[in-house]
BASEZA-223077 format. One line per 4 residues: their letters; for each residue x, y, z of N, C-alpha, C. Coordinates in nm, 3 decimals. Example, Ala and Ser with C-alpha at 12.3 -4.5 7.8 and 13.67 -1.06 7.14 Angstrom:
<recs>
AS = 1.319/-0.569/0.780/1.230/-0.450/0.780/1.320/-0.330/0.780 | 1.285/-0.225/0.708/1.367/-0.106/0.714/1.290/0.003/0.787 $
</recs>
This chain:
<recs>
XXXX = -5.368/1.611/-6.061/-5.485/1.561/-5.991/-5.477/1.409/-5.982 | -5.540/1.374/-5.862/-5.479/1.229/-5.871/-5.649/1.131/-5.924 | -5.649/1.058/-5.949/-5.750/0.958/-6.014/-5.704/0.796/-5.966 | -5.830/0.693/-5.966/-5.780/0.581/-5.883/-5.760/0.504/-6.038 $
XXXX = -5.665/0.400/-6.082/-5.658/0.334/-6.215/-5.698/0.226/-6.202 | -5.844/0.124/-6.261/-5.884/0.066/-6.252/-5.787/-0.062/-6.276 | -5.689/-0.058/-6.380/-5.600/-0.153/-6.382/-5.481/-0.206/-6.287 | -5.430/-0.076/-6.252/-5.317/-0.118/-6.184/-5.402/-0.115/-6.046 $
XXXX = -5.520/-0.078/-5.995/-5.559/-0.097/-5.852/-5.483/-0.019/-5.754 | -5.488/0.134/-5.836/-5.409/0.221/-5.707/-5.418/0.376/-5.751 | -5.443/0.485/-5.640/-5.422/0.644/-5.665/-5.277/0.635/-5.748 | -5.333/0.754/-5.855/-5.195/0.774/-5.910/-5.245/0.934/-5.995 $
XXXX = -5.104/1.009/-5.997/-5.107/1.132/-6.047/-5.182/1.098/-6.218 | -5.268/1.184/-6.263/-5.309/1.211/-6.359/-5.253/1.247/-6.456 | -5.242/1.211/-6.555/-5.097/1.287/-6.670/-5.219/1.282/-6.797 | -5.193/1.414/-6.808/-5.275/1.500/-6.928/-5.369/1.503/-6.912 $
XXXX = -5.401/1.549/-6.798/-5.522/1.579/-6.744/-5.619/1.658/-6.826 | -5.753/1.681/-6.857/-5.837/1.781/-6.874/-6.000/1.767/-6.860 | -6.026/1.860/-6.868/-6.137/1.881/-6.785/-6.274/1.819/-6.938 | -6.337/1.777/-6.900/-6.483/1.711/-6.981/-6.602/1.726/-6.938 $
XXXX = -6.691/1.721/-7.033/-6.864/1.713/-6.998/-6.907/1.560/-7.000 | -6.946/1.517/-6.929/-6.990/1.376/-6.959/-7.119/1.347/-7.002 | -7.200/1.287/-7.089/-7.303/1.239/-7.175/-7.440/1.327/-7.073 | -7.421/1.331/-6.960/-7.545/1.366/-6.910/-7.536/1.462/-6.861 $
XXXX = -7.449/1.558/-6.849/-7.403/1.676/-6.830/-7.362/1.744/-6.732 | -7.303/1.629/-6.667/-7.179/1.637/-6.537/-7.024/1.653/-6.569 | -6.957/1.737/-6.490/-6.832/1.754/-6.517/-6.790/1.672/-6.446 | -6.621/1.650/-6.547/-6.543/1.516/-6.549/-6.367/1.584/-6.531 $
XXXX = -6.308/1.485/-6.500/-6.216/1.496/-6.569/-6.109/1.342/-6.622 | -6.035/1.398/-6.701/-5.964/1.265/-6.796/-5.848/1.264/-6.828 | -5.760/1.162/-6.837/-5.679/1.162/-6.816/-5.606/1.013/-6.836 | -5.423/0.990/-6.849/-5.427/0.864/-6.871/-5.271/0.812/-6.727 $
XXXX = -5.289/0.727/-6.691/-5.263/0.623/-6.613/-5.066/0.671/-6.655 | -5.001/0.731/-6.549/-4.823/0.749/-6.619/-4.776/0.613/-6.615 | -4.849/0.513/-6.503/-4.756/0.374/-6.536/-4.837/0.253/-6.657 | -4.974/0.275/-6.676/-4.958/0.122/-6.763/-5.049/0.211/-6.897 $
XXXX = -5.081/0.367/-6.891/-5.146/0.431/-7.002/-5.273/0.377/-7.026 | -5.318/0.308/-6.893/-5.496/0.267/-6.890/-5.576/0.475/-6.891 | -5.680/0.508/-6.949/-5.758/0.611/-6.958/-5.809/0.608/-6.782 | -5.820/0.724/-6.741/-5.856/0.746/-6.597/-5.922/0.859/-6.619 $
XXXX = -6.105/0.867/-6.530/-6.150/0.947/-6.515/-6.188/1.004/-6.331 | -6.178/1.095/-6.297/-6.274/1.112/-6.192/-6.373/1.238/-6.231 | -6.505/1.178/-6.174/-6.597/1.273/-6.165/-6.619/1.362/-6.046 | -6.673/1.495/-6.110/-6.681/1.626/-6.040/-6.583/1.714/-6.105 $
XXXX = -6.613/1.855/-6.045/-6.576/1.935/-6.096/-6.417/1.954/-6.121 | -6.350/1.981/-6.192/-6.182/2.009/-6.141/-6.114/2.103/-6.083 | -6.026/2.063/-6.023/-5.955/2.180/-5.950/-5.829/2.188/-6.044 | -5.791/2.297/-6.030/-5.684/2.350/-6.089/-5.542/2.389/-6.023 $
</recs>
């Protein structure tokens, strides 16, 4: 799944992706950045 990385400033594939509840009880998902290992989320549901 791809996610945008706030650091490097660009779409990038998701690596170790999984799926989360977030504090207010919206689904998430999470995940970390394959080039600089910044944490990446996008919200909504996940696809699989």
């Amino acid at each position: 799944m791809q996610a945008y990385c706030m650091k490097c400033r660009a779409k990038r594939e998701m690596k170790n992706a999984k799926a989360i509840t977030m504090k207010n009880g919206k689904p998430a998902t999470q995940g970390v950045c394959p080039e600089c290992g910044t944490k990446m989320f996008r919200i909504g549901k996940s696809k699989k």
